[in-house]
BAROKOL-228424 format. One record per residue: x, y, z of N, C-alpha, C in turn; residue in one letter. Coordinates in steps of 0.1 Angstrom, whole numbers, plus 5000, padded with zeros to 4 digits. Layout:
N
XYZXYZXYZA ...
REM end
This chain:
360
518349465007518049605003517849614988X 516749714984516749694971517149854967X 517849894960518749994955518550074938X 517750174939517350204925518050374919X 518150314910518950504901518350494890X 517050534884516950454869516650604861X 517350604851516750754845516450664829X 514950714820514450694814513650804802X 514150854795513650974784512850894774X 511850934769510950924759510251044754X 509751064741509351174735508751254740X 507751134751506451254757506651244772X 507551174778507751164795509351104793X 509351144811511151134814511051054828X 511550984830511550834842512750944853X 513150974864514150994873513650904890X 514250764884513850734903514850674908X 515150744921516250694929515750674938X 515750544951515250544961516150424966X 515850384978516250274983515150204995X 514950064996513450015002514049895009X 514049845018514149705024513849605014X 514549525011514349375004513649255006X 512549275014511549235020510049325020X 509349245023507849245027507249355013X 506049455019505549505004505849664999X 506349704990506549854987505549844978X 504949974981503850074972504350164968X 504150154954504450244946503450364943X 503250434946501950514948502150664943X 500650714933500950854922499650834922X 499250944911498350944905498350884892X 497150864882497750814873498550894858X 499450824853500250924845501350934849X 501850904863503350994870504250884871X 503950784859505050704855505350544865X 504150524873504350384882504150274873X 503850244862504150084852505250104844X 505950284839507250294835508150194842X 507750284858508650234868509050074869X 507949984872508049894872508749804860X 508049824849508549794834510149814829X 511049904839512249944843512749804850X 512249834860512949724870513249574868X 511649554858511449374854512449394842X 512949514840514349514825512949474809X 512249544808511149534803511549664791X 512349764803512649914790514149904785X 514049874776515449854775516649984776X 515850064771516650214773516850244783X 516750244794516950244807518050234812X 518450394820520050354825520050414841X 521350424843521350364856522250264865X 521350264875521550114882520650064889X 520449934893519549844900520349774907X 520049744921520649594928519749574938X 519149404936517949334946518649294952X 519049334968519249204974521049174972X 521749244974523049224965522849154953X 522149134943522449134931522449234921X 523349264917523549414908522549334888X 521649414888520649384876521049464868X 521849594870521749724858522749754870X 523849844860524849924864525749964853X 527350014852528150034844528349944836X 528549844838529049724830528349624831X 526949614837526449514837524649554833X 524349454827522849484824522049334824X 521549244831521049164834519549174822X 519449054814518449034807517348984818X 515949014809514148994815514648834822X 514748744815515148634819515848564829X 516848654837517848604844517548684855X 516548804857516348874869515248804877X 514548744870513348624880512148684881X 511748814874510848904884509448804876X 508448794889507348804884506448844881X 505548884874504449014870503448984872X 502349014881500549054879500249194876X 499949174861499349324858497349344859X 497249464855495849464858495349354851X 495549344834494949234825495449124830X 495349034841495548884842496448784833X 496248834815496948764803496848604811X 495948534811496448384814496148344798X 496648244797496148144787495248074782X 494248104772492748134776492647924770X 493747854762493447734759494147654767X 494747694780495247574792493747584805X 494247474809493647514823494147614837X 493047654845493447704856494947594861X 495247504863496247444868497147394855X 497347434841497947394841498847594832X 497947684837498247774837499047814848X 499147774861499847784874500747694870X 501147584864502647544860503447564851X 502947704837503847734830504447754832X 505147854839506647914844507447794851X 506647744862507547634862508147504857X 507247524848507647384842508747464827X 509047574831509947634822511647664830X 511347624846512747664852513547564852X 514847614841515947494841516147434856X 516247494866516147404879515447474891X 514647384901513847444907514347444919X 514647544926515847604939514947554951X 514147694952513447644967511947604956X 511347484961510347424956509047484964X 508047544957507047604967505847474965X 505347424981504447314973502847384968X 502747304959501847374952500447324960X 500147234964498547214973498747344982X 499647364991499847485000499247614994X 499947614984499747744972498347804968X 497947664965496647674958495447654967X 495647654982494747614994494647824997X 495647834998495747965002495148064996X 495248064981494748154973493148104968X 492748014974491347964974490947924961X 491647854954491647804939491047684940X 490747564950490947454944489847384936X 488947474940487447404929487747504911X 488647554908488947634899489847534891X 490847434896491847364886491647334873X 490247244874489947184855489347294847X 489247414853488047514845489547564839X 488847654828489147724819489247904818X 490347954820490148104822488648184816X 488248124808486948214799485748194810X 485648134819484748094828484848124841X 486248224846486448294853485948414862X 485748434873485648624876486948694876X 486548784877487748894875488348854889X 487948814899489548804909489748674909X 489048574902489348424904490548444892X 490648514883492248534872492648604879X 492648684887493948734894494948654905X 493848554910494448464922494948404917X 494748324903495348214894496648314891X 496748444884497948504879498648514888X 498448544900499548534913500248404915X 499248324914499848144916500648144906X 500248154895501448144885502448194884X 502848294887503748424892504848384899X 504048334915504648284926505648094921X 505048054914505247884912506647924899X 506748024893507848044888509348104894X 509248094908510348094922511048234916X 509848364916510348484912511348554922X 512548614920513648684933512648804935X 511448884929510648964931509948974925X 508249024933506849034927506649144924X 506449154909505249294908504149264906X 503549364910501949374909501549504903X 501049544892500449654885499149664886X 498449744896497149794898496049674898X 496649544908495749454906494449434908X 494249524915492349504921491949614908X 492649734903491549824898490349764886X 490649674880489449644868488749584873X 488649554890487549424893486249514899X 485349464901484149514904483949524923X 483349564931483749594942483649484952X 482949404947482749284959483849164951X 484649134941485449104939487149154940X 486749304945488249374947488349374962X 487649374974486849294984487549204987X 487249084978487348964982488948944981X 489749024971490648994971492049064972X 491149164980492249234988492349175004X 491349125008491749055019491948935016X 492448865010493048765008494748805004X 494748914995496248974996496449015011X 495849105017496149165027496849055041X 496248945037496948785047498448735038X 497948705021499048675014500248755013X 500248845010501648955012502448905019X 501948905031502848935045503448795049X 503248695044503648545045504448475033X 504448575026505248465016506648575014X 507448495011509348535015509848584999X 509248684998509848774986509148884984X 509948954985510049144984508649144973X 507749264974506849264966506949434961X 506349474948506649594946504849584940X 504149704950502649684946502449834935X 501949864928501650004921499850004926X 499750134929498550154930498050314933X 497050374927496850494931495650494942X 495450404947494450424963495350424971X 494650494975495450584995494850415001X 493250355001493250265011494250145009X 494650104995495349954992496850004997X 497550154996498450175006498350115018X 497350195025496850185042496850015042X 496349925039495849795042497449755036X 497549755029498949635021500349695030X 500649805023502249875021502949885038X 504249825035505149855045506249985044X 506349985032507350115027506250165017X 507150245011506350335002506950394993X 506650424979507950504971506750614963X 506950714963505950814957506550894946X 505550864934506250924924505251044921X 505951124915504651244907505351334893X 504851294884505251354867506751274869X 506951134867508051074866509551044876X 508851124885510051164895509551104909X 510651024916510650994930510351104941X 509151134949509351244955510051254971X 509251104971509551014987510150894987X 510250864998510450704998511450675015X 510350545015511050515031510150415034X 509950395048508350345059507350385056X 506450325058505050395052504650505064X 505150445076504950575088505950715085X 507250695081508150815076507750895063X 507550775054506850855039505450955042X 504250925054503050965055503451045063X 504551055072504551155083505151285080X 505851305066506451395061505651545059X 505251585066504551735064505251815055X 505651815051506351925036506351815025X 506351725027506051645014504851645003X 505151604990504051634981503051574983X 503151454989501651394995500951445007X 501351475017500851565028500051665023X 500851765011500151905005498851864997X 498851684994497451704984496651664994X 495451654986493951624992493851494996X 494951444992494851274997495451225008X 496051355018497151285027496051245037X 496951135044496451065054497050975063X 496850905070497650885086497150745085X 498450695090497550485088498150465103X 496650435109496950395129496850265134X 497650155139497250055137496449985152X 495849895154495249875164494249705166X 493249695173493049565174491349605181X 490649485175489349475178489349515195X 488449595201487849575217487449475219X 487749435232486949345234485649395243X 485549515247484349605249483649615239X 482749645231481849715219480749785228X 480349925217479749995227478449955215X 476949985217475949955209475850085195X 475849985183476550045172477450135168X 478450075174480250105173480849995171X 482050035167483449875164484349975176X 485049965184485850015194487249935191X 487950025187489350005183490850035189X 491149945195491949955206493649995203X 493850115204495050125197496150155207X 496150105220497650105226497550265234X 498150205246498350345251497550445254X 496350375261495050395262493950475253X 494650465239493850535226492950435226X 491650455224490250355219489550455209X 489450455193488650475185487150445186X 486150515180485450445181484350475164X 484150375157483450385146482250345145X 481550375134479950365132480650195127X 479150165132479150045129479249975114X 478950065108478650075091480050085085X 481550165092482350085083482649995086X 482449855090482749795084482249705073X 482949665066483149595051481949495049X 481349505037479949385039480249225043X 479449205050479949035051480949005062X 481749135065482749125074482749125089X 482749025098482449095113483549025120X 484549145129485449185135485249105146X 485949045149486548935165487049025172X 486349025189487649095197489149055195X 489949135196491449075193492149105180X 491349095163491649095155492449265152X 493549165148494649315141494049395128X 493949545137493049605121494149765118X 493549795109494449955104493450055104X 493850185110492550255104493450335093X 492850435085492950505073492450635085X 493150755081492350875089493051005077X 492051065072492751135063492551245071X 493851355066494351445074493451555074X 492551615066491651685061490151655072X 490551565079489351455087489751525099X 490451585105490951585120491051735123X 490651805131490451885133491251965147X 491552075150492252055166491752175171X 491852195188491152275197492252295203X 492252345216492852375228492152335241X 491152315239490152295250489252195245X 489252055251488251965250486852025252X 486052005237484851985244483751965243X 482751985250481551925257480251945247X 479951775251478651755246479051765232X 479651705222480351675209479251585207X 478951595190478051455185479851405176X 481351435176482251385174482851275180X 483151125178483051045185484251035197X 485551085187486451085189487851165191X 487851235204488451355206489351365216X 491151335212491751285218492951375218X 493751385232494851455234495851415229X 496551535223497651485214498751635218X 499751585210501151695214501451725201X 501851865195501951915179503351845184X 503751765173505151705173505851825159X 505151835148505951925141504951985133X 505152095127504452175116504852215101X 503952215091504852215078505452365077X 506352355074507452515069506752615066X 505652575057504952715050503452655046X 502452725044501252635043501452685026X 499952545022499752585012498452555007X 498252684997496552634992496052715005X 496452785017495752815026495252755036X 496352615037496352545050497652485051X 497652415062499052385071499152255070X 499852155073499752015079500352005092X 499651975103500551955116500451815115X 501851785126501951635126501851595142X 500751545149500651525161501051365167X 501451405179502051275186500551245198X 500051145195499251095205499650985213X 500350995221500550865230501650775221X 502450845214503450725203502250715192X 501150785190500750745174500750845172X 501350855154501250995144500450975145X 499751105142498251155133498651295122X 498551315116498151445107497151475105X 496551625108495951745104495951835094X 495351865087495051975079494452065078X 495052185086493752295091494052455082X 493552505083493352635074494652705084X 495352765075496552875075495752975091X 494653025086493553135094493953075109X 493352895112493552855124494752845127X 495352795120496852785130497452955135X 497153045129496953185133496353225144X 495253175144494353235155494153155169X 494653025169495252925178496552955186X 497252995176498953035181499152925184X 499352825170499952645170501252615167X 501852585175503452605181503852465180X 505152425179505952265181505452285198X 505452165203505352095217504052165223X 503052195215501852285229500852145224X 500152135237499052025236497752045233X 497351995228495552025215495051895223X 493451895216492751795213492651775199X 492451635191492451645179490851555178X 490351635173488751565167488851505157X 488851355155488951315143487351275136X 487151325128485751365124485051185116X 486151165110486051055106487150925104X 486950825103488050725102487650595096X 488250545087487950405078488150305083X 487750215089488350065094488750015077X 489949955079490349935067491249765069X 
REM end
C-alpha cells in the first residue's frame, strides 16, 4: 500500500494530498494543467524538500515525524517529459548509468529481456542526438527500470511526442505497465492515457486531492469534481467479436453487451484480432437515455440499463446518472430539464444511447 499526507506551501501554490493506492500496478495522477501533478510527484521522489507530512511505500516509512528519507535511499525512478539522457554516451551505455551506480544489485533485471521489449535493439551504438522523440523515451524508461527503482514515475510522457510517435508508444506502455513488478505513478491530463494505462487513480484540482481509489470507483463517483466537468467519462472493458458486422469493430463486453464502432476508430496501422482484450472510453456527455427503446435509430448502440444512482444536485444545468448495464457502469450527462421531464428515479429501467465511443 502506498500511503500519502503531504502538505506543501509556496508563494504562489499550496500542495494538500492525502490518499492512499495499492502498491502495485499503475496510478494516474490526473488534473488539468497547473493543479499541482509534478509538485506532487517531485514530493514523493523527496525532490521538495519543504515537504511535510508523511509517506510510506510498501511498509517503508520515506517521510514522517522523525524520519525523512533522502532522494537517494528512496529508489524512485523518473521519466519526465524532457527524456534528459546523456547526449555524449550511447543509447546502451545510457541504460547502464544508474546501474552501474548501485552499491549492490538486489533483484537483477536481465537486460536483453529489457531491451527486446522496449524495442531498442537496433538503437544501442547510436547516440541520443539521432533519436525520435519516443525512441528517448523508451531508452529513459530502460534506464529508469535497470536502476532496480522501489517506484516509477512518469511525468506526462507521451505529451511532447508527435502523434504517430505517442502511438507508438503508448501501446507499447500499455503491454509494459502491466508486466513489470513495481508500483508506477503515471501524471497525465488525458482522459484517453487514463482509460488505456490507469488501474487506480488520484485526482488533483488547484493542489488538492479530490479523489482517489479504482479507476472504476474514482470514475463512478457522480458528485465528484470529475464527473461535474466536461471530461467525465466511463472506461468499459471488453474483447474483439469474433462476429464483425461490414464496417464495424463489434466489441464484446460480457453479459450479452456487444458495442458496435465505426470502423474508423480504430488506430492507424492497427487491426484488432477476434479475441483481443480492448477498453472503450465512453464520455458521459456521449450517452443519452429514453424510457422506450427506439425504432429505426441511425444510433448504433442502444442498450438497457438500470439508474443505479443519481448526483445530489445537478450542475451547470445537468445531472450525472450512474447506470448499471448488466454489471457495467456507464455514466450519463443529461440536462437538469430531462431528468425532470423523464421522472429519473434510483432503480427505474432506461435505454442508454451511447452516441459515441473510442476504441482505445
Amino acid at each position: 500500500m502506498i500511503k500519502a499526507n503531504l502538505q506543501l506551501s509556496k508563494s504562489d501554490f499550496k500542495l494538500e494530498a492525502s490518499f492512499s493506492v495499492p502498491g502495485r500496478g499503475v496510478t494516474a495522477v490526473f488534473g488539468p494543467s497547473g493543479c499541482g501533478k509534478t509538485t506532487l510527484l517531485r514530493a514523493i521522489a523527496g525532490l521538495e524538500p519543504e515537504v511535510t507530512g508523511s509517506l510510506s511505500v510498501n511498509t517503508e516509512q520515506w517521510l514522517g515525524a522523525n524520519t525523512r528519507r533522502p532522494v537517494e535511499e528512496r529508489r524512485v525512478g523518473v521519466v519526465f517529459q524532457n527524456p534528459s539522457l546523456f547526449p555524449h554516451l550511447t543509447v546502451e551505455e545510457n541504460l547502464l548509468y544508474g546501474r552501474k551506480r548501485l552499491s549492490k544489485v538486489t533483484k537483477p533485471i536481465e537486460l536483453n529481456k529489457l531491451i527486446a521489449s522496449l524495442e531498442i535493439e537496433n538503437l544501442l551504438r547510436r547516440y541520443p542526438e539521432g533519436l525520435s522523440g519516443g525512441e528517448k523515451q523508451r531508452v529513459a524508461l530502460g534506464r529508469a527500470l535497470l536502476a532496480e527503482p522501489k517506484l516509477l514515475l512518469m511525468d506526462e510522457p507521451l505529451s511532447a511526442l508527435d502523434l504517430s510517435s505517442r502511438e507508438k508508444l503508448m501501446l507499447l506502455l500499455e503491454k509494459f505497465l502491466q508486466e513489470i513488478d513495481i508500483p508506477v505513478f503515471y501524471v497525465t491530463h488525458s482522459s484517453e492515457e487514463v482509460a488505456r494505462l490507469a488501474d487506480n487513480l488520484v485526482l488533483l484540482a488547484n493542489g488538492l486531492v479530490t479523489d482517489h481509489g479504482s479507476i472504476a470507483d474514482v470514475l463512478g463517483e457522480v458528485d465528484g469534481e470529475l464527473s461535474r466537468s466536461d471530461t467525465a467519462f466511463s472506461v468499459i472493458e471488453g474483447q474483439i467479436a469474433t462476429t464483425q458486422l461490414p464496417g464495424l469493430i463489434s466489441v464484446d463486453c460480457g453479459a450479452g453487451i456487444v458495442l458496435q464502432l465505426p470502423d474508423s476508430t480504430s488506430m492507424p496501422g492497427i487491426r484488432y484480432q477476434p479475441g483481443s482484450d480492448v477498453r472503450l472510453r465512453i464520455r458521459a456527455r456521449d450517452v443519452s437515455l429514453c424510457l422506450e427503446k427506439p425504432q429505426r435509430s441511425s444510433i448504433l448502440n442502444i442498450l438497457p440499463a438500470v439508474i443505479a444512482q443519481l448526483a445530489a444536485e445537478p450542475y451547470n444545468g445537468s445531472r450525472v446518472v450512474k447506470l448499471d448495464m448488466a454489471g457495467k457502469q456507464l455514466l450519463s450527462k443529461i440536462s437538469e430539464y430531462s431528468v425532470q421531464q423523464l421522472g429519473l428515479k434510483k432503480g427505474q429501467s432506461v435505454f442508454a444511447q451511447i452516441k459515441s465511443a473510442a476504441l482505445i
